[in-house]
C-alpha positions, 0 to 999 in steps of 0.5 A, spaced: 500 500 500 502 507 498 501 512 501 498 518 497 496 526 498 488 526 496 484 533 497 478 533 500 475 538 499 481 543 499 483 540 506 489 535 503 489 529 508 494 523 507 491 516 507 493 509 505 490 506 498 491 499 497 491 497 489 484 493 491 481 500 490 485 502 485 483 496 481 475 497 483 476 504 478 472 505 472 476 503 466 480 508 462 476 513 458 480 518 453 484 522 456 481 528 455 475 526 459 479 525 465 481 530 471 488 531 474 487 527 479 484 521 476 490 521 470 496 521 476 492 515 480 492 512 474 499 513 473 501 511 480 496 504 478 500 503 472 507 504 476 505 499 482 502 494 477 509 494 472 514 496 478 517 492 484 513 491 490 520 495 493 520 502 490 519 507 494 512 511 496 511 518 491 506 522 495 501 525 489 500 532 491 495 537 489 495 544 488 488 547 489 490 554 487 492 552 481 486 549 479 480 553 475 473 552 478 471 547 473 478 542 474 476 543 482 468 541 481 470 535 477 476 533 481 471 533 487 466 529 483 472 524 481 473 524 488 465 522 490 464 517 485 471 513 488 468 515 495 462 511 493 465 505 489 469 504 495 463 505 498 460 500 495 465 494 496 466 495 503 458 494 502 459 487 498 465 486 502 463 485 509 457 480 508 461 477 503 466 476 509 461 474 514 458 469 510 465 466 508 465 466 516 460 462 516 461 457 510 467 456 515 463 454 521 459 450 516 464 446 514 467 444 520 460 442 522 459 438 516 467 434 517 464 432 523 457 429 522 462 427 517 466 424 521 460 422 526 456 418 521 463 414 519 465 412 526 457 409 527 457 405 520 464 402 522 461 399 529 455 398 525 459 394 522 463 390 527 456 389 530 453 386 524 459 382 523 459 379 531 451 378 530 453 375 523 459 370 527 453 370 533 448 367 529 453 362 524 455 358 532 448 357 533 445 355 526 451 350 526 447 345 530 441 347 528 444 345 521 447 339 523 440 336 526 437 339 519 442 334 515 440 328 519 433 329 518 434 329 512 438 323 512 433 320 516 427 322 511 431 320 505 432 312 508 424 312 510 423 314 503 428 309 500 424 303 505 418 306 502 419 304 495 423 298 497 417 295 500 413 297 495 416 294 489 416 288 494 409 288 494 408 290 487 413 283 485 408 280 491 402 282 487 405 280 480 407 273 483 400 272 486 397 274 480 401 269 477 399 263 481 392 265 481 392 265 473 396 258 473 390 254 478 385 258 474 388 255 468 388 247 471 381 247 473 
């Protein structure tokens, strides 16, 4: 930031402006349309952007009583229309700054229910799988008991069609003998 002699209303007054403000200027418009003022702003902006960081501070300094009245009247209406940009940033800036304040404490508060959220579906996941473990040790049994009832259920259909096939020999082996004796009488 340079410092610069600025008039205010033929007070001179000595403040600080930072190349933001600078940069928030209108854009160039022909020179013969620009006071003094403006012209040797621009020239100092043009100088702090081509030029080092280390250069030493000028000091533009402004002498009323050689300005004409219309020069005056437009370096003042120069110097409110940059009041009012100024102005106007330093409006957009402050809520923009603040809500930047929060949007940081929202993302802090995300990252932690984030990390909450996280933390809960890992021991959910270690209490699946020690229910998971917990149950599998309980069926065991309960399977072995399963696979020897259906041992059990297969060997009793296994008789079943043995003993009918048995009877169905049965059958045919009377039907033959009655059809023999039948047959002699």
């Amino acid at each position: 930031m340079k410092k610069r002699d600025i008039p205010c209303d033929g007070i001179r007054s000595t403040r600080t402006i930072g190349s933001s403000e600078f940069n928030s200027m209108p854009a160039e418009t022909p020179d013969e349309d620009k006071g003094s003022l403006v012209k040797k702003l621009l020239e100092t902006k043009k100088d702090l952007e081509g030029g080092s960081q280390h250069t030493p501070t000028k000091k533009v300094e402004i002498d009323r009583s050689q300005m004409s009245q219309t020069e005056r009247h437009s370096a003042s209406k120069e110097l409110a229309q940059l009041r009012n940009y100024v102005q106007s940033l330093s409006k957009t800036a402050v809520p923009l700054g603040r809500m930047l304040d929060f949007l940081q404490e929202d993302l802090d508060s995300m990252k932690m229910e984030l990390r909450m959220w996280k933390d809960e579906h890992e021991q959910n996941l270690i209490a699946l799988h020690k229910e998971q473990s917990a149950t599998e040790t309980l069926l065991e049994p309960l399977r072995a008991q399963l696979d020897d009832l259906d041992q059990v259920v297969q060997n009793q259909l296994d008789a079943n069609s043995a003993l009918k096939a048995s009877i169905t020999r049965n059958d045919e082996r009377i039907q033959r003998m009655l059809s023999s004796v039948n047959h002699k009488s």
